[in-house]
C-alpha positions in Angstrom: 99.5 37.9 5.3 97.4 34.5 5.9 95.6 35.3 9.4 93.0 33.2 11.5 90.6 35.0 11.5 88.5 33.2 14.2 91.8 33.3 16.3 91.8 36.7 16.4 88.6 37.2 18.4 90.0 36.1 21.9 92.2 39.2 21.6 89.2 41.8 20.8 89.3 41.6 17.0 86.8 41.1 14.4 86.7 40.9 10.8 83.9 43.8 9.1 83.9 42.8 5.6 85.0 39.9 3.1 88.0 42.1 2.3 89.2 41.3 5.7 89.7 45.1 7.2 89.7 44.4 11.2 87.9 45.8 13.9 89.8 45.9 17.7 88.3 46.6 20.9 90.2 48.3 23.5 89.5 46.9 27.0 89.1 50.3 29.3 89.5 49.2 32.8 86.1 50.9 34.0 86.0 53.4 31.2 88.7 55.4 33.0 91.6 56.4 31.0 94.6 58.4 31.3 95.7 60.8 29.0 98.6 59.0 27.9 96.7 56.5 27.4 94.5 58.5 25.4 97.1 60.0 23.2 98.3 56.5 22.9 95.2 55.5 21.2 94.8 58.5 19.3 98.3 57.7 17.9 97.1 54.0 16.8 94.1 55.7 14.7 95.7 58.1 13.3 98.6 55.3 12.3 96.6 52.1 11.3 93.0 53.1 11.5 90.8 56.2 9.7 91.6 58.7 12.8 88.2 58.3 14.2 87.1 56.4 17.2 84.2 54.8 18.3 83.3 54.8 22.0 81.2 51.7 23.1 78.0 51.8 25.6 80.3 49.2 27.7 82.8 51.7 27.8 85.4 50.1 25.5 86.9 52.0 22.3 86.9 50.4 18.9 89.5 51.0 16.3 88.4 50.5 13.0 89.6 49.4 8.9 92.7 47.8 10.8 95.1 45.3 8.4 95.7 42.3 9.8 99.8 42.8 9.5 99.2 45.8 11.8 97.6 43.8 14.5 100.3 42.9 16.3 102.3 45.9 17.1 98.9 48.0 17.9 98.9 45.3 20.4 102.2 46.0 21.3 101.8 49.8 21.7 98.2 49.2 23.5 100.9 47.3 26.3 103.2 50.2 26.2 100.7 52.0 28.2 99.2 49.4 30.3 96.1 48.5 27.6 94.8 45.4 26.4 92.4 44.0 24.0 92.7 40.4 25.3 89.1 38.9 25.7 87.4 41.7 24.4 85.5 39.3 22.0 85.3 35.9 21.6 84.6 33.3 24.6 85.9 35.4 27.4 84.9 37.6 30.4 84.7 40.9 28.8 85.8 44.1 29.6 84.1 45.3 33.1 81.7 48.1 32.3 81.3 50.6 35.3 78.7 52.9 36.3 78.9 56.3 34.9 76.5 57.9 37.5 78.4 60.7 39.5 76.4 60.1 42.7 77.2 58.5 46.1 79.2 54.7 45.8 81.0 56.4 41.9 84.4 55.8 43.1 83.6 52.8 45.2 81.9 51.1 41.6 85.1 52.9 39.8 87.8 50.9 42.5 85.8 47.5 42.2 85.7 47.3 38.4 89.5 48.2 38.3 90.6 45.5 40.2 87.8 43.3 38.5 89.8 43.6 35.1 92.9 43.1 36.9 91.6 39.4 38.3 89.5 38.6 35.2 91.6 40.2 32.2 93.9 37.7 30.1 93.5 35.1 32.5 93.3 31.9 30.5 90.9 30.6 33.8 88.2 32.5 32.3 88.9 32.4 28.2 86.9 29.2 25.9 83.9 30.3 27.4 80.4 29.0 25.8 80.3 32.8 24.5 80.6 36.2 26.1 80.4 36.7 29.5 79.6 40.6 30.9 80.0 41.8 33.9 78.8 45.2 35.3 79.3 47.2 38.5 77.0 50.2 39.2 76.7 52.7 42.0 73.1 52.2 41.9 69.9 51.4 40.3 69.7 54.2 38.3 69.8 52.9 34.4 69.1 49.5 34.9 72.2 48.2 33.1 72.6 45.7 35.6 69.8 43.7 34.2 71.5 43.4 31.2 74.4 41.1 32.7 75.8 37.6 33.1 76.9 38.9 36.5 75.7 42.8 37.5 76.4 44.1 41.0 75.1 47.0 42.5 76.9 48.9 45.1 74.5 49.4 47.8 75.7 50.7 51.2 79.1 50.7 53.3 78.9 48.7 56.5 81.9 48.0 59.1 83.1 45.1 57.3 83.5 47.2 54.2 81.4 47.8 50.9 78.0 45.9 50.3 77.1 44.6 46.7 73.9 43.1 45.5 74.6 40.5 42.5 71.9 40.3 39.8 73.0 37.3 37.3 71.9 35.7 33.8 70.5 38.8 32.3 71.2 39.6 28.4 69.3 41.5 25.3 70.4 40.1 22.0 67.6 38.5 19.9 65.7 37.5 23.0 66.4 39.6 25.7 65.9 38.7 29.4 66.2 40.7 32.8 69.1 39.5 34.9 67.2 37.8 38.4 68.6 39.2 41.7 70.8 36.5 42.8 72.2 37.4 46.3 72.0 40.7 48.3 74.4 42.8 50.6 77.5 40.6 49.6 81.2 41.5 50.6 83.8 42.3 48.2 85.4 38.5 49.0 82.1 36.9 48.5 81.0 38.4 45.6 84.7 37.3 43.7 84.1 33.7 45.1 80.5 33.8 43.8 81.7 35.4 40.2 84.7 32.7 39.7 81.9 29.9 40.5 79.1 31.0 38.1 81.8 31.2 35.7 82.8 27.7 36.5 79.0 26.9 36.3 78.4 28.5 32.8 81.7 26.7 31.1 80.3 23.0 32.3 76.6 23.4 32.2 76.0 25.9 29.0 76.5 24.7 24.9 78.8 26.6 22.7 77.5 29.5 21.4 75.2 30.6 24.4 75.1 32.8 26.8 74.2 32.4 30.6 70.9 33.8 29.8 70.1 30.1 27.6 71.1 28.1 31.1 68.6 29.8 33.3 66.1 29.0 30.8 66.9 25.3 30.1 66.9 24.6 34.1 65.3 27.4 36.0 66.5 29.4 39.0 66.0 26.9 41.9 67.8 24.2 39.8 70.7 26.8 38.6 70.8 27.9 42.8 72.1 24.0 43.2 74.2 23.4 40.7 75.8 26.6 42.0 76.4 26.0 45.6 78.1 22.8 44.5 80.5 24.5 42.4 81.0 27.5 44.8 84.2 27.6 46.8 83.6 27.3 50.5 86.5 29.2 51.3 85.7 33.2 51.4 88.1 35.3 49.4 89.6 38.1 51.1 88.5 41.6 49.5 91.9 43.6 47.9 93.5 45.8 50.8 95.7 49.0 50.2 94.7 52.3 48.8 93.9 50.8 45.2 93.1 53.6 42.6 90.3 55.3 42.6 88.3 58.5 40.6 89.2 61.6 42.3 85.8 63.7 42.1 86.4 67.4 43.6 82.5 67.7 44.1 80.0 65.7 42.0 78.3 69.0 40.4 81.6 70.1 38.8 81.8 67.1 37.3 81.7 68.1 32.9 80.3 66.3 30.0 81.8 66.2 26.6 78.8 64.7 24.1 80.6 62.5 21.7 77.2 62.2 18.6 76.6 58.9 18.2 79.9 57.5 19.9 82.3 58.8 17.1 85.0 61.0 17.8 88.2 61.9 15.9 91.7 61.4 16.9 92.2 64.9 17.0 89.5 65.5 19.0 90.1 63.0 21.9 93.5 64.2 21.8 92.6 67.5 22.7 90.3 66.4 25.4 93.2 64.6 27.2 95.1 67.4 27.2 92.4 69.4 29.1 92.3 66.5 31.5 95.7 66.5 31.6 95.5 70.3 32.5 92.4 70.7 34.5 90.5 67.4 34.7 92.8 65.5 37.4 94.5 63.6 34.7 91.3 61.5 34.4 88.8 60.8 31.2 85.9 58.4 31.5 84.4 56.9 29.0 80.2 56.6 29.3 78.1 54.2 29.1 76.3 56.4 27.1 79.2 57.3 24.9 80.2 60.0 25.9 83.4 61.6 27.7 83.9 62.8 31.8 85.9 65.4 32.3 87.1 65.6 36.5 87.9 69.3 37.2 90.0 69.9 39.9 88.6 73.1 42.0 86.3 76.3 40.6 89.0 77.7 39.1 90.0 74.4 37.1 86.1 74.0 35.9 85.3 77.5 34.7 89.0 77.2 32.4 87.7 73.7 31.5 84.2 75.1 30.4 85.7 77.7 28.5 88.3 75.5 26.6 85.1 73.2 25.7 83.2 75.8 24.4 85.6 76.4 21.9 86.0 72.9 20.9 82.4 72.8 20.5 81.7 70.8 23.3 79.7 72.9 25.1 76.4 71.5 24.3 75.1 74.3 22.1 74.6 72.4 18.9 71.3 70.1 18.5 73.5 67.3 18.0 75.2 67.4 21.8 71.7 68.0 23.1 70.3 65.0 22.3 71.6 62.1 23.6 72.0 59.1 21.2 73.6 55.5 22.1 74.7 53.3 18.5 76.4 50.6 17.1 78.6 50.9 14.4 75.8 49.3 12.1 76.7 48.7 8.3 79.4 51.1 8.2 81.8 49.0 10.4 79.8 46.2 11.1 79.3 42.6 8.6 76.2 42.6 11.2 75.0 45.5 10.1 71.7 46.2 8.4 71.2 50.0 8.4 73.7 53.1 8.5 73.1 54.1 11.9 75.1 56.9 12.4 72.9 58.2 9.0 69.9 57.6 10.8 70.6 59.2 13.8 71.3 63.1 11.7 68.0 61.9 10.4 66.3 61.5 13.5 68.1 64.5 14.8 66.5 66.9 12.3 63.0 65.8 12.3 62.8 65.6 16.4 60.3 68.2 18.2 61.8 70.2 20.8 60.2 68.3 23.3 61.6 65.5 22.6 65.7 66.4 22.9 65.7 65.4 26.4 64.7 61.6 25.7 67.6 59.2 25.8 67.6 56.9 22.6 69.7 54.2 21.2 69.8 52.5 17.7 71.0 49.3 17.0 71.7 48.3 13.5 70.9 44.3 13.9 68.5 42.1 16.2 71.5 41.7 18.9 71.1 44.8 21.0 74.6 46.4 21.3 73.8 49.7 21.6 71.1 48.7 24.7 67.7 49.8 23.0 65.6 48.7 25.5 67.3 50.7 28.3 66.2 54.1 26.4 63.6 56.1 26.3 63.7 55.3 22.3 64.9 52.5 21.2 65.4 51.3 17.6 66.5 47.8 16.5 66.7 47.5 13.0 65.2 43.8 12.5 65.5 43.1 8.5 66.2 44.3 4.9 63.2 44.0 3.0 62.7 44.6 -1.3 60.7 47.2 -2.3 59.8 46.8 -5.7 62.5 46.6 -8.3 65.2 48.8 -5.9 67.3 47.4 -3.1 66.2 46.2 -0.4 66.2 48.3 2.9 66.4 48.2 6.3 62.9 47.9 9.1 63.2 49.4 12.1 61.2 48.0 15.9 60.3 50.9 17.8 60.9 50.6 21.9 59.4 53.0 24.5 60.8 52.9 27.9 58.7 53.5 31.1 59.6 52.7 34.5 62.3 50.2 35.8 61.9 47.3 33.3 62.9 46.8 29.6 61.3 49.0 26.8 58.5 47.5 24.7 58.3 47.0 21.0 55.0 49.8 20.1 55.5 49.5 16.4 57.6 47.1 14.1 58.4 46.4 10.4 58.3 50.3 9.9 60.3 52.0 7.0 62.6 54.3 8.1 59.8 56.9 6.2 57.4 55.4 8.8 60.0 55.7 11.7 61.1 59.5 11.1 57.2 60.2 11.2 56.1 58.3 14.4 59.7 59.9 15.9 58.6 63.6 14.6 55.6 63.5 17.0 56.8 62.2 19.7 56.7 64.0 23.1 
């Protein structure tokens, strides 16, 4: 079958090798899933992929080793149950991560990325886009994710008009990452649409192919960017959505359970069985982290101590060294043509060398330059930066070590290391 494979990326597809295997991205509608929807998936791995699943830090789900005759009825299934990869790569507003923080403002963030993906997903209005644009919505400031965004808002209090937002834009990692600035504070729901749909508008005219928002800022600066904006913004204010939209049901934040997924991979089998408990206990709801992992929703005491139990003997109990630590990858070179190290590899590596004191740190690997598994929003981050020759052998990879203190973006402390030289600096770290 004679596919374009360029095409294909406007509908969340990329090619991983010169063999042409395929990689989809699910669009999640905040990371929340059903468990039909999960079976659903489940069902598409197990049918055209190698029954394993990787879960994104934007809170999407990859299927890998995909044939490009099988593309089109995945898509079809994905449709069945109200799925879609549409714009999940390529020019497009992506998928609308969501705050996985259970505190105050969760199911506010929840409700407002929901209908973001309804507004933004498939419409051709916001596809041939200069590149990827990301949008974000987070209960808080906790994480920092929203200075990673084209467009991050940050639910910040409730007032008699409704919700209140503050809009952070033109942030991005990748090969020269920049902090988002804070654009506008305490906006409406209607506002904040408006001003989404004209920095959009702004980025298509204004930015070359190939670039982010990020490159804009840069070329022209804030004050000039604040212009160009408030010619292109609508002076009409859009109404926020009315009705009882669909939101997370959360019983009580504390009950609120925690499947670690190591290093974002989980098998069909698996994820089935987890949507069955949510299906049983967990309010019919499974989220999907931003750092990888799986929410599980119990409904009532009695639901969360059956819930615990039946993780516990999945082995999702966080017993095991590997559910203790918390670690945030990208496929790297097992899925990825990007990739120039075996990250999941490196990870056990990491994992068995690490001092006790150190299996509360948050880390994330990356297995090229670009930053997909968020590096410098971890207390350890890893990018790995090149393959070098060593002699007469093959060449291998070199790692960038990030530490991560206070609000900001981590800081390179060591570069060009061998992944000898990184398991030793990571062995004594505290």
């Amino acid at each position: 079958m004679t596919v374009d494979l360029q095409t294909l990326r406007i509908d969340g597809i990329y090619r991983q090798n010169d063999n042409n295997d395929l990689m989809l991205r699910i669009k999640i509608p905040g990371g929340l899933l059903s468990p039909v929807q999960a079976e659903a998936i489940a069902a598409l791995s197990e049918r055209f992929s190698n029954q394993l699943l990787h879960l994104t830090s934007r809170g999407s789900i990859e299927l890998h080793w995909l044939r490009p005759e099988n593309v089109e009825e995945v898509g079809r299934q994905l449709a069945a149950v109200g799925l879609t990869s549409r714009g999940a790569c390529g020019g497009a507003v992506r998928g609308i991560s969501c705050s996985t923080t259970v505190a105050p403002g969760f199911s506010v963030a929840q409700g407002l990325a929901r209908r973001l993906h309804r507004h933004f997903s498939g419409n051709p209005h916001f596809e041939g886009l200069p590149k990827k644009f990301k949008i974000s919505v987070d209960a808080g400031y906790s994480g920092a994710r929203h200075l990673i965004q084209d467009a991050g808002i940050v639910h910040v209090g409730t007032a008699e008009s409704g919700e209140l937002f503050d809009l952070w834009v033109a942030g991005g990692l990748g090969r020269e990452p920049q902090p988002a600035f804070l654009f506008a504070e305490q906006l409406g729901e209607g506002q904040l649409l408006a001003l989404l749909e004209a920095i959009i508008h702004l980025y298509r005219q204004h930015t070359p192919a190939g670039k982010r928002l990020k490159h804009l800022l840069r070329e022209i600066g804030e004050e000039r960017f604040r212009e160009l904006l408030a010619t292109a913004s609508p002076e009409v204010v859009l109404q926020p959505s009315r009705g009882i939209g669909l939101k997370l049901k959360v019983e009580a934040e504390e009950r609120v359970l925690e499947a670690r997924i190591f290093a974002g991979q989980v098998s069909s089998s698996d994820f089935r069985q987890l949507a069955d408990l949510a299906r049983r206990y967990g309010n019919e709801q499974l989220l999907v982290t931003a750092d990888q992992n799986l929410l599980l929703f119990p409904a009532g005491p009695a639901a969360t101590l059956c819930l615990r139990q039946e993780l516990a003997q999945l082995g999702f109990a966080g017993e095991r060294r590997d559910e203790q630590v918390n670690f945030r990858i990208c496929p790297g070179n097992h899925e990825c043509r990007m990739g120039l190290a075996p990250t999941r590899v490196v990870a056990r590596k990491i994992l068995d060398i690490l001092p006790a004191a150190a299996l509360d740190l948050t880390f994330a690997i990356c297995g090229c330059p670009n930053s997909c598994s968020q590096p410098q929003l971890a207390d350890v981050g890893i990018v790995t930066t090149a393959r070098r020759a060593e002699g007469e052998g093959e060449r291998q990879p070199r790692f960038a070590l990030y530490r991560r203190s206070g609000a900001g973006f981590g800081t390179a402390t060591a570069t060009e290391l061998t992944e000898e030289d990184l398991l030793a600096q990571l062995s004594r770290i505290a």
